[in-house]
PAPARO-705250 format. One record per residue: residue number from 1; residue in three letters; y negated, z negated, x negated of N, C-alpha, C in turn. Coordinates in steps of 0.2 Angstrom, whole numbers. Atoms other than C-alpha are relative to their C-alpha. Example, Ala and Ser with C-alpha at 12.3 -4.5 7.8 and 13.67 -1.06 7.14 Angstrom:
<nodes>
<i=1&aa=ALA&nY=6&nZ=0&nX=-4&caY=22&caZ=-39&caX=-62&cY=-6&cZ=0&cX=-4>
<i=2&aa=SER&nY=6&nZ=1&nX=4&caY=5&caZ=-36&caX=-68&cY=-5&cZ=-3&cX=4>
</nodes>
This chain:
<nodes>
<i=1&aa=UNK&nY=-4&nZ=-4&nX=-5&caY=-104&caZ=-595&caX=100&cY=-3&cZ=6&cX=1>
<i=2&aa=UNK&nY=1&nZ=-9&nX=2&caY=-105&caZ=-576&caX=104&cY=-4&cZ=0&cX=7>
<i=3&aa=UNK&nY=6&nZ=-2&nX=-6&caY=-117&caZ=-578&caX=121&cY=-4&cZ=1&cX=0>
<i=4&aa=UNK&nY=7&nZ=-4&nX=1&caY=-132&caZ=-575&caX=113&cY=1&cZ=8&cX=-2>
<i=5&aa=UNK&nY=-3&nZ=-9&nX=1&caY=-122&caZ=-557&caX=106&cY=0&cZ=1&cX=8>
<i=6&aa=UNK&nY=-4&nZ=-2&nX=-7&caY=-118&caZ=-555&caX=125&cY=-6&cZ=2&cX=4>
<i=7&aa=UNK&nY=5&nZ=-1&nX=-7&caY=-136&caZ=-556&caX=130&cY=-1&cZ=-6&cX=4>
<i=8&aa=UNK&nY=3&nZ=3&nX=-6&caY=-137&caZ=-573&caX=139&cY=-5&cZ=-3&cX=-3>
<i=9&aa=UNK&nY=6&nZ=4&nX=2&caY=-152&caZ=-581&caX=140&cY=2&cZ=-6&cX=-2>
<i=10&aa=UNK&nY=0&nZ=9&nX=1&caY=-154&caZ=-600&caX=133&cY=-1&cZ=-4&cX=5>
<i=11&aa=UNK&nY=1&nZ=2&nX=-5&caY=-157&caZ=-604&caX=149&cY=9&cZ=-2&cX=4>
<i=12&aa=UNK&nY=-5&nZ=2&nX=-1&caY=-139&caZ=-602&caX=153&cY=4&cZ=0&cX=-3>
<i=13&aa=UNK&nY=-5&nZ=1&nX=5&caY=-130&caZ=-604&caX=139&cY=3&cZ=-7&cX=1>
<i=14&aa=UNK&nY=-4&nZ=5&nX=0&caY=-126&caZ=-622&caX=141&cY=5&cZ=0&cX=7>
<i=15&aa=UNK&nY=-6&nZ=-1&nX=-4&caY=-117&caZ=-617&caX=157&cY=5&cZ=4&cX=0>
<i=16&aa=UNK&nY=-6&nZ=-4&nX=-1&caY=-109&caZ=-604&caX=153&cY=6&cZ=-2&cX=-7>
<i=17&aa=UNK&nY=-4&nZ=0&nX=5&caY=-103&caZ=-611&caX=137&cY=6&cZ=-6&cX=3>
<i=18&aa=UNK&nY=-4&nZ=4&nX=-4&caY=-97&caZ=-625&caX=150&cY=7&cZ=3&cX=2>
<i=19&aa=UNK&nY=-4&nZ=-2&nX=-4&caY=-87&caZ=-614&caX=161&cY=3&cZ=5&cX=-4>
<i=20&aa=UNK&nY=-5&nZ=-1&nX=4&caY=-79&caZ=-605&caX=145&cY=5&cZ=-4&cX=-3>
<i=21&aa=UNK&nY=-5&nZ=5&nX=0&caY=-72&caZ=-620&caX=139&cY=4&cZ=-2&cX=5>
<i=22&aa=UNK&nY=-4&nZ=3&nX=-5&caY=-65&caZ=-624&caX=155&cY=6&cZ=5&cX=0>
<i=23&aa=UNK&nY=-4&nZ=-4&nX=-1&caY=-59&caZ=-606&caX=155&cY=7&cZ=-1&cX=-6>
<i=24&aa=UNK&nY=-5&nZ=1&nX=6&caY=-52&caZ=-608&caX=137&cY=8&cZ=-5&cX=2>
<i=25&aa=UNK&nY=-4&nZ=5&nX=-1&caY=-43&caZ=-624&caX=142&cY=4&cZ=1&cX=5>
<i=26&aa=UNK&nY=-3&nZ=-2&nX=-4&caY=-35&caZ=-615&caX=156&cY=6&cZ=6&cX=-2>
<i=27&aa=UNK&nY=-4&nZ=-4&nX=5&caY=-28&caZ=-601&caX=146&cY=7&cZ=-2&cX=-2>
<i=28&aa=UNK&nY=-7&nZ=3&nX=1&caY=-9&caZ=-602&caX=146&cY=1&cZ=3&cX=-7>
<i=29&aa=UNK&nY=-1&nZ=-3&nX=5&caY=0&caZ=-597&caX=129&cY=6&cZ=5&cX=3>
<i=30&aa=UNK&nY=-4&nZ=-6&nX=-3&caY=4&caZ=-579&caX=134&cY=3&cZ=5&cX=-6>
<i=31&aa=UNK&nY=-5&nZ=-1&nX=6&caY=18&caZ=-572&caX=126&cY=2&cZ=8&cX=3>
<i=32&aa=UNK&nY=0&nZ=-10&nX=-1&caY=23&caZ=-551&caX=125&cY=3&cZ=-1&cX=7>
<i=33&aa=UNK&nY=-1&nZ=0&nX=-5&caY=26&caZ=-546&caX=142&cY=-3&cZ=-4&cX=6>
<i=34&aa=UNK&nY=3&nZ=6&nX=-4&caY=15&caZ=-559&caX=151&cY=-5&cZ=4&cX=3>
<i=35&aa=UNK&nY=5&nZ=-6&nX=-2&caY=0&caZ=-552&caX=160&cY=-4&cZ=-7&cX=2>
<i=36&aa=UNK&nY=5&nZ=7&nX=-3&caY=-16&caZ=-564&caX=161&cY=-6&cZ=6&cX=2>
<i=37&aa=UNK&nY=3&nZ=-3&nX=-3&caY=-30&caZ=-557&caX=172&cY=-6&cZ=-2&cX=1>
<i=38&aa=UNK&nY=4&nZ=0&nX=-2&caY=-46&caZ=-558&caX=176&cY=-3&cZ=4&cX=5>
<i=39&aa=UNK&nY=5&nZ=-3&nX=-5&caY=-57&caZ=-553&caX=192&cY=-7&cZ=-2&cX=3>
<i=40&aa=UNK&nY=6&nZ=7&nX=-2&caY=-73&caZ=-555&caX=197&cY=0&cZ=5&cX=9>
<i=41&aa=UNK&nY=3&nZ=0&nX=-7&caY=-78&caZ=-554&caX=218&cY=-6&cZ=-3&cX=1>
<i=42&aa=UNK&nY=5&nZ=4&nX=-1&caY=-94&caZ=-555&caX=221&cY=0&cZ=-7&cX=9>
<i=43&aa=UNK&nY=3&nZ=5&nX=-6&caY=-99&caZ=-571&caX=232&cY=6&cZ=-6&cX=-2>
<i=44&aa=UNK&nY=-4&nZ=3&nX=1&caY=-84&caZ=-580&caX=225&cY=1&cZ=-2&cX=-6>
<i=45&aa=UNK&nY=-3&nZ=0&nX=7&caY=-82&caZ=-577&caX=206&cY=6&cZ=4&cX=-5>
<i=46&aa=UNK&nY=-6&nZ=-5&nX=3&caY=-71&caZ=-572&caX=193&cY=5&cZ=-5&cX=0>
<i=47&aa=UNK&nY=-5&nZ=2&nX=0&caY=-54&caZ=-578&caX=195&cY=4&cZ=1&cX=-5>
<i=48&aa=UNK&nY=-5&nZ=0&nX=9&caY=-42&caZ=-581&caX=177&cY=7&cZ=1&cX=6>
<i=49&aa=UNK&nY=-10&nZ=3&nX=-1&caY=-21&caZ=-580&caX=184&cY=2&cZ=3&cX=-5>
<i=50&aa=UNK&nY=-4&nZ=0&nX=3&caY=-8&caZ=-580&caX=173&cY=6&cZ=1&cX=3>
<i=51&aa=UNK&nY=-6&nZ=-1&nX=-6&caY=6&caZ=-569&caX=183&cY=-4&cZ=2&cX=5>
<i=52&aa=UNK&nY=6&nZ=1&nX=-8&caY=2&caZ=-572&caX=200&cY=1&cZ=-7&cX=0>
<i=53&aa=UNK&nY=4&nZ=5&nX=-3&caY=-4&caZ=-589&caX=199&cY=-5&cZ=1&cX=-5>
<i=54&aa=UNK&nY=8&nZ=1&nX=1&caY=-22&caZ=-593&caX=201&cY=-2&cZ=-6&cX=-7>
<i=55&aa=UNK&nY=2&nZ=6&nX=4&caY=-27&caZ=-603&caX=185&cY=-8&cZ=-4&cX=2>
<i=56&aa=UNK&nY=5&nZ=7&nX=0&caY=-44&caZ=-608&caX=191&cY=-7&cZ=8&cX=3>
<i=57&aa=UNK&nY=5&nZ=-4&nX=-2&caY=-62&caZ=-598&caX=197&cY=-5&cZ=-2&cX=-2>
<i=58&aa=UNK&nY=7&nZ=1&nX=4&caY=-79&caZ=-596&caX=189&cY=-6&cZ=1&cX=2>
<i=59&aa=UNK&nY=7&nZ=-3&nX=-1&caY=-94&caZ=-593&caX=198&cY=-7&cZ=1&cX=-4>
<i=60&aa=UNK&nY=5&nZ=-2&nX=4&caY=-108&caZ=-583&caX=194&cY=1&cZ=10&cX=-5>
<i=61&aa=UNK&nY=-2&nZ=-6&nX=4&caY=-109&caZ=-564&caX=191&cY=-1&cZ=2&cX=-8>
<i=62&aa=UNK&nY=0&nZ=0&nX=7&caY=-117&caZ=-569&caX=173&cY=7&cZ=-2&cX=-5>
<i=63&aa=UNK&nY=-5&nZ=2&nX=0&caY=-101&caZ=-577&caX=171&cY=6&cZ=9&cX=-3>
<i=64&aa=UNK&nY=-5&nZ=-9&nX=-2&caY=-90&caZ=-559&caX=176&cY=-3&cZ=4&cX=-8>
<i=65&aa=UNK&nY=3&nZ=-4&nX=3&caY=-103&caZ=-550&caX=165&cY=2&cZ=-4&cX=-7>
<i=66&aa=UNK&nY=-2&nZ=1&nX=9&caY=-99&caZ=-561&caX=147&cY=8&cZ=1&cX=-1>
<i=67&aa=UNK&nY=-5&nZ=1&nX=3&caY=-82&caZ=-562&caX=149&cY=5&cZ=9&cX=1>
<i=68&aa=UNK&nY=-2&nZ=-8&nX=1&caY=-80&caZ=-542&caX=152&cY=-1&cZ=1&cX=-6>
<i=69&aa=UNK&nY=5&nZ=-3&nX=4&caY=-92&caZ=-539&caX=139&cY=6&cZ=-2&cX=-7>
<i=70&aa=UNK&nY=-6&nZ=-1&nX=8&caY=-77&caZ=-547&caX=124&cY=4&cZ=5&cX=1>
<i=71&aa=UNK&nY=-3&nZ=-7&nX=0&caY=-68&caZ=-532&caX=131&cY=-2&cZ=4&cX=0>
<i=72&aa=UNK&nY=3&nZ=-7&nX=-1&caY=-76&caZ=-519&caX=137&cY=-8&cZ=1&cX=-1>
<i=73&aa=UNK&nY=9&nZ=-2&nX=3&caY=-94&caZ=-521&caX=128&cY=0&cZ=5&cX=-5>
<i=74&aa=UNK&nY=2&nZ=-5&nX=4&caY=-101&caZ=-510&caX=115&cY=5&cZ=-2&cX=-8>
<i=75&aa=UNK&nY=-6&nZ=3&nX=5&caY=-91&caZ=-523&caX=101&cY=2&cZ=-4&cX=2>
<i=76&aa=UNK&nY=-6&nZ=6&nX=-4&caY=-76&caZ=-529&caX=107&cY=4&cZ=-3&cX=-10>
<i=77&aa=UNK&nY=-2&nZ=4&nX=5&caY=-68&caZ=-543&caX=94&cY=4&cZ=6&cX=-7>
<i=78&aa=UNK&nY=-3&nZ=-5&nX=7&caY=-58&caZ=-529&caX=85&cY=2&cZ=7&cX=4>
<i=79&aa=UNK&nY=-2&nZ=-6&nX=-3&caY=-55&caZ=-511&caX=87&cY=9&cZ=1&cX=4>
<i=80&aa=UNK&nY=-8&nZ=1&nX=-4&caY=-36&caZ=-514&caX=92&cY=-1&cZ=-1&cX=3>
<i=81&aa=UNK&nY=-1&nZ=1&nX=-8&caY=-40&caZ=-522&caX=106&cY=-3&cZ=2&cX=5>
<i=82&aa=UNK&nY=1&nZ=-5&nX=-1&caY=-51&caZ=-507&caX=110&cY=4&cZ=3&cX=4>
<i=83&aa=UNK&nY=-2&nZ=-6&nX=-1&caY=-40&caZ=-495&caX=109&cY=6&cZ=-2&cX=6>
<i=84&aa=UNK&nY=-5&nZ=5&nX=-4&caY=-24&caZ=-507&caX=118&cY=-4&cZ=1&cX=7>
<i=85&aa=UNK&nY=3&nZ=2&nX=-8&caY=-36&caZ=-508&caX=135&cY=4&cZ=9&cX=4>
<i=86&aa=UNK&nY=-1&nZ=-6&nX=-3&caY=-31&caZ=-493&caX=148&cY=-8&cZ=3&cX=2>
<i=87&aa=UNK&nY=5&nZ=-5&nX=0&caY=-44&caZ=-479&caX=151&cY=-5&cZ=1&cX=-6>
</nodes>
């Protein structure tokens, strides 16, 4: 799994590799024109919707911080999906 690339300790890899499965298994099959989103609020968590519904909530700002990092880290999965982000 890519957690250790991300930086997380072994300490919390087994939770967080928890609360990505969870996220995985939430993940709708999002098709062109779809928008699935992620946010993170401190004190609450990072929030997945698909639209505007709430698929589910993550706590934990370690949490926030790997699942940005597949996008907006130093190496995101592929350069296309770099260049695709806004800003």
């Amino acid at each position: 799994m890519f957690l250790g690339v991300l930086g997380v300790s072994m300490k919390d890899r087994a939770s967080q590799k928890a609360a990505f499965d969870r996220m995985l298994a939430l993940v709708p099959d999002v098709k062109e024109g779809s928008t699935l989103t992620f946010a993170y609020l401190p004190g609450k968590g990072t929030t997945l919707s698909a639209g505007s519904k709430e698929l589910g909530v993550f706590e934990g700002k370690g949490f926030a911080d790997a699942v940005f990092a597949i996008w907006l880290g130093p190496k995101p999965p592929s350069e296309d999906l770099k260049k695709g982000l806004p800003g």
